[in-house]
C-alpha positions as CSV (number, residue, x, y, z in Angstrom):
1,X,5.6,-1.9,10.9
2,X,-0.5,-1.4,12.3
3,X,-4.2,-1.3,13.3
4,X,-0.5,0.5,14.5
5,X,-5.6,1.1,13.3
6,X,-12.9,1.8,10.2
7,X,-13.7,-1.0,8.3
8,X,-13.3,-0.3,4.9
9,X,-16.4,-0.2,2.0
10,X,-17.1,-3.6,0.8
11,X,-17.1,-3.9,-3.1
12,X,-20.5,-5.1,-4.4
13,X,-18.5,-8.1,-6.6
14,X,-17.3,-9.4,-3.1
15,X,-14.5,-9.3,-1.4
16,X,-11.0,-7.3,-1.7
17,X,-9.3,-10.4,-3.5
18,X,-12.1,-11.5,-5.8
19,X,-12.3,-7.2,-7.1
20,X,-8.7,-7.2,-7.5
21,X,-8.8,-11.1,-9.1
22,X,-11.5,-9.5,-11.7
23,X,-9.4,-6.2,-12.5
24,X,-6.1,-8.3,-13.1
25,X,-8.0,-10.4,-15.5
26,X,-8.7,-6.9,-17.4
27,X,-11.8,-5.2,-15.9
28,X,-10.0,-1.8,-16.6
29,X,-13.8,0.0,-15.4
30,X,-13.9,-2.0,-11.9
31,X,-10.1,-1.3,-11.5
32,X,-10.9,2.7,-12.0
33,X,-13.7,2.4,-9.8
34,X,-11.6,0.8,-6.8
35,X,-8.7,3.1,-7.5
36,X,-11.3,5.8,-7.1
37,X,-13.2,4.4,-4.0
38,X,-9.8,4.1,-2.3
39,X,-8.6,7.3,-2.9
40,X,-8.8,9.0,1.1
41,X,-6.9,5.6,1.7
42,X,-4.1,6.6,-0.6
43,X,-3.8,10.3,0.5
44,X,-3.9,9.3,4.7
45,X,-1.4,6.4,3.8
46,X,1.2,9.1,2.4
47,X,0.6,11.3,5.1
48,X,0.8,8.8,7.3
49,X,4.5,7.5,6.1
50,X,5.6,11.1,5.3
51,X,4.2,13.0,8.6
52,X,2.7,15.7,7.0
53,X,-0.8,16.4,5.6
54,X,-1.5,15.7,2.5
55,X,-4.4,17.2,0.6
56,X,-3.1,18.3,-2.6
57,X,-4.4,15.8,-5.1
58,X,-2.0,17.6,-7.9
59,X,1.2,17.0,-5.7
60,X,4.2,15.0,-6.5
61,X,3.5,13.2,-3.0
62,X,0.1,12.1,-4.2
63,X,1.2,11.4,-8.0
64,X,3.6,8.7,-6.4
65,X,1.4,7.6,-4.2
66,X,-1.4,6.8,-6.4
67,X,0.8,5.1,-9.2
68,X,2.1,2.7,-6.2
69,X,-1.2,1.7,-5.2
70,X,-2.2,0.5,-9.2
71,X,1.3,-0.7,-8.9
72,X,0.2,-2.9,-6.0
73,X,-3.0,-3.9,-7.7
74,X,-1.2,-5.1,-10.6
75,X,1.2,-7.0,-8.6
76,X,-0.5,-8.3,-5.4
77,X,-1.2,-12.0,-5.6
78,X,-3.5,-13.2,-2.8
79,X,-2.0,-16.8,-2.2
80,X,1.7,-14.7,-1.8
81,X,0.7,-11.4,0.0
82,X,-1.6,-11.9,2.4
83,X,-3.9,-8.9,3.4
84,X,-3.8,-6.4,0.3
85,X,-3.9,-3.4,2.0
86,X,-0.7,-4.1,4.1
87,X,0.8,-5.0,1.0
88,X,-0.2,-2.1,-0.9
89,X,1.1,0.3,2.4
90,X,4.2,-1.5,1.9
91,X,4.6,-0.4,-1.9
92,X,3.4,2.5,-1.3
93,X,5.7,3.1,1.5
94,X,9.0,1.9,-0.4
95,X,7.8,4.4,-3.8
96,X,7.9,7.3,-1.4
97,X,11.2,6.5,0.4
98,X,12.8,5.8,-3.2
99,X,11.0,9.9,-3.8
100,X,12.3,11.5,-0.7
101,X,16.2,10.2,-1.5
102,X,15.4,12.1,-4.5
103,X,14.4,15.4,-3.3
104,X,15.4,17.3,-0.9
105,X,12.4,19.0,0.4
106,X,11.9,16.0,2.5
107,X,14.6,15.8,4.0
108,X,13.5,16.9,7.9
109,X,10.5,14.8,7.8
110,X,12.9,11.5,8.8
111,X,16.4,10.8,8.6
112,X,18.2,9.4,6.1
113,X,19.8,6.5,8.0
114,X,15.8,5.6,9.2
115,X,14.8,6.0,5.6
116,X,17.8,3.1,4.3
117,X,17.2,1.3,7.2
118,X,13.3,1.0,6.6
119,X,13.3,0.6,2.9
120,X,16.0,-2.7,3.1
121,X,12.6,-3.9,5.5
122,X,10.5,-2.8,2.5
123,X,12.6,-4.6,-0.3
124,X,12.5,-8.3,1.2
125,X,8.9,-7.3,1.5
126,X,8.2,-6.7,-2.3
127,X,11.3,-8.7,-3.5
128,X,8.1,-11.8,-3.3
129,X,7.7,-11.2,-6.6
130,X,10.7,-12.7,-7.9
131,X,11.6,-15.0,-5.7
132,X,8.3,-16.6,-4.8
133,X,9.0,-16.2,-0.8
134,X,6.9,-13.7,0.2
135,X,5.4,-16.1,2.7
136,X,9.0,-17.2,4.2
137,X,10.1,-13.6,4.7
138,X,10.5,-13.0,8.3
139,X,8.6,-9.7,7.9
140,X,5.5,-11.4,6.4
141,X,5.5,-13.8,9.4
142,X,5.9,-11.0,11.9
143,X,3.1,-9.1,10.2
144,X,1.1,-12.5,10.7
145,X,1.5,-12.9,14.4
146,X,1.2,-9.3,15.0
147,X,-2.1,-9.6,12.9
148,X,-3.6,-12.2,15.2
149,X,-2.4,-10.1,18.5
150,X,-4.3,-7.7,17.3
151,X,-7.4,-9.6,16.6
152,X,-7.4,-9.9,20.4
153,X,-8.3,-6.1,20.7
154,X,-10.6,-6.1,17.7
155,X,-8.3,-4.3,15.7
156,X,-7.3,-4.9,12.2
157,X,-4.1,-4.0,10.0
158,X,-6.7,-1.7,7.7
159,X,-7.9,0.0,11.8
160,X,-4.4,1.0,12.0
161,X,-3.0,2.3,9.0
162,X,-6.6,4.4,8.7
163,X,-6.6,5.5,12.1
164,X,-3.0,6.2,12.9
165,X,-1.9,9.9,13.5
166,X,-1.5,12.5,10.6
167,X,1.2,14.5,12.1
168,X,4.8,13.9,13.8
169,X,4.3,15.2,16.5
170,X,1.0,13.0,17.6
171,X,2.4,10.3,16.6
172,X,5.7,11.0,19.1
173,X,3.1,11.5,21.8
174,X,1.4,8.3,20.9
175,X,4.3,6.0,20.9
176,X,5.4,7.8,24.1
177,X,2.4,6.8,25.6
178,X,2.8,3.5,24.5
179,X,6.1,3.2,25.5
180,X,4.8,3.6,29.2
181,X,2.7,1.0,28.9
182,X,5.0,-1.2,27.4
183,X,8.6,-0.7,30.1
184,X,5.6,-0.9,33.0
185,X,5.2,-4.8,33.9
186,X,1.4,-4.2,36.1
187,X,0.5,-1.2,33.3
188,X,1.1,-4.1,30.0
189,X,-0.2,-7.0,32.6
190,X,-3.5,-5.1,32.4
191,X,-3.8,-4.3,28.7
192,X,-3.2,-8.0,27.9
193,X,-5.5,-9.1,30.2
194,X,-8.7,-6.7,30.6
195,X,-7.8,-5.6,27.1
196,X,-8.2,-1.7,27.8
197,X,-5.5,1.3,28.6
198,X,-4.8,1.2,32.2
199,X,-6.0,5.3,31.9
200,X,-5.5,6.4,35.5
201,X,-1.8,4.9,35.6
202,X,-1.0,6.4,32.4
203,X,-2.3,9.9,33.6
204,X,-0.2,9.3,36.4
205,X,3.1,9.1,34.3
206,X,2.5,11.8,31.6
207,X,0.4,14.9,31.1
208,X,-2.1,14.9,28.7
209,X,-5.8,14.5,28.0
210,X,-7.7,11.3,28.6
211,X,-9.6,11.8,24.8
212,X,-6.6,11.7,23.3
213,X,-5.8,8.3,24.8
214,X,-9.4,7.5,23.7
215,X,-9.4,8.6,20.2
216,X,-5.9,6.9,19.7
217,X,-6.9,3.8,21.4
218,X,-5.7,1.9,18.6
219,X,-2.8,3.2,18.0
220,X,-1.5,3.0,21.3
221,X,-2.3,-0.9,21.7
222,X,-0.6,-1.6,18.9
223,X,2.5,-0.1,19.6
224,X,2.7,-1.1,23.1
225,X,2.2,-5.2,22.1
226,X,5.0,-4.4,18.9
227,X,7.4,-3.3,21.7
228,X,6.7,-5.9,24.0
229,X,7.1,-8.6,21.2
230,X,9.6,-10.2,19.8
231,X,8.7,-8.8,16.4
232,X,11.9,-8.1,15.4
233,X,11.2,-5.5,12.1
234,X,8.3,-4.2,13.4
235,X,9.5,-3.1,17.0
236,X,12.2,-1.4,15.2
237,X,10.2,0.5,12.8
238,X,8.7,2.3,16.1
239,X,11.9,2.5,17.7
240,X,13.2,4.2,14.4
241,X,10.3,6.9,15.0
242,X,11.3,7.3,18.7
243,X,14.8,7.9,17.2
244,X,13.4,10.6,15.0
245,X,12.1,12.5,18.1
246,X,15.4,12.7,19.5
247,X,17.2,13.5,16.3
248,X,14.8,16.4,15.6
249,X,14.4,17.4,19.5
């Protein structure tokens, strides 16, 4: 809370909302079909939110993972939700954080108090169904504006979630990185203005190699403008994975 990220395969009915408009008015064949063409999504989602790889197509990880995403087909509506894939990382997202509460063998890959912390984000997020609100939820309207930051760089919400780190550990690195960037007034002056990764600066203050700043471009960006923002969820779902790093350091 990306993209923080590839542009995915269009469907040859259209667009994302006029597939998903057709499955929920019972093509059952175009709804396997999507499930199936979005598939890598699901699996780099999970081990996106979970830290760990996830390959195993038989795994309880994937299992949940894959019955939130029809969950979020079912229950997406376009004029409510916005952008389907965030919505369905969301529900994805709050499925697995319900799972790992459950189960123990999760229990080092965050900490509980991040988990309950996240997942009440998560909640007013996918309470829109009942209530109708989805568009007045502070969260929705932070995603918005963070959305049309990151327009700026030519990144997209689908960028990030797709492009975002696999493991912990990169991702620690990354938001480090960022984190520079961000508490460095001339270093975050530049990547507003010029719109690239002040490189030499940031090789200045922190030893590593200049690809991995390059492949994580993304990534970077967007975490830098979340915690430079007054984006009050999101810059608190990084700071919640900067907390991690010190709880498991």
């Amino acid at each position: 809370m990306h993209g923080l990220f590839v542009n995915k395969k269009k469907n040859d009915t259209g667009s994302t909302a006029l597939v998903l408009k057709k499955i929920q008015s019972g093509d059952t064949k175009l709804k396997e079909e999507f499930i199936k063409d979005n598939v890598p999504y699901i699996i780099r989602t999970i081990s996106n939110i979970l830290g760990i790889v996830v390959d195993d197509r038989n795994s309880e990880e994937f299992s949940i993972g894959l019955a939130a995403f029809n969950e979020a087909i079912d229950r997406y509506d376009a004029d409510k939700n916005g952008n389907f894939y965030t919505y369905s990382f969301v529900v994805i997202k709050s499925r697995l954080y319900d799972f790992i509460r459950r189960n123990r063998k999760h229990n080092n890959v965050l900490p509980f108090s991040y988990i309950e912390e996240s997942t009440r984000v998560d909640e007013r997020l996918l309470m829109s169904d009942a209530s109708g609100q989805f568009e007045k939820i502070e969260v929705r309207q932070e995603l918005v504006s963070f959305e049309k930051s990151l327009k700026e760089f030519g990144i997209s919400l689908e960028d990030l979630v797709l492009s975002s780190p696999k493991h912990k550990d990169s991702r620690l690195l990354l938001i480090k990185i960022a984190r520079i960037i961000a508490d460095d007034d001339n270093m975050f002056r530049k990547l507003v203005e010029k719109k690239y990764i002040p490189m030499k600066e940031v090789l200045s203050r922190i030893k590593v190699n200049h690809k991995t700043i390059q492949r994580n471009r993304k990534f970077i960006i967007a975490v830098s403008l979340i915690l430079r923002s007054n984006l009050y969820d999101l810059k608190e779902y990084v700071q919640g994975f900067e907390r991690e790093g010190k709880y498991h350091g």
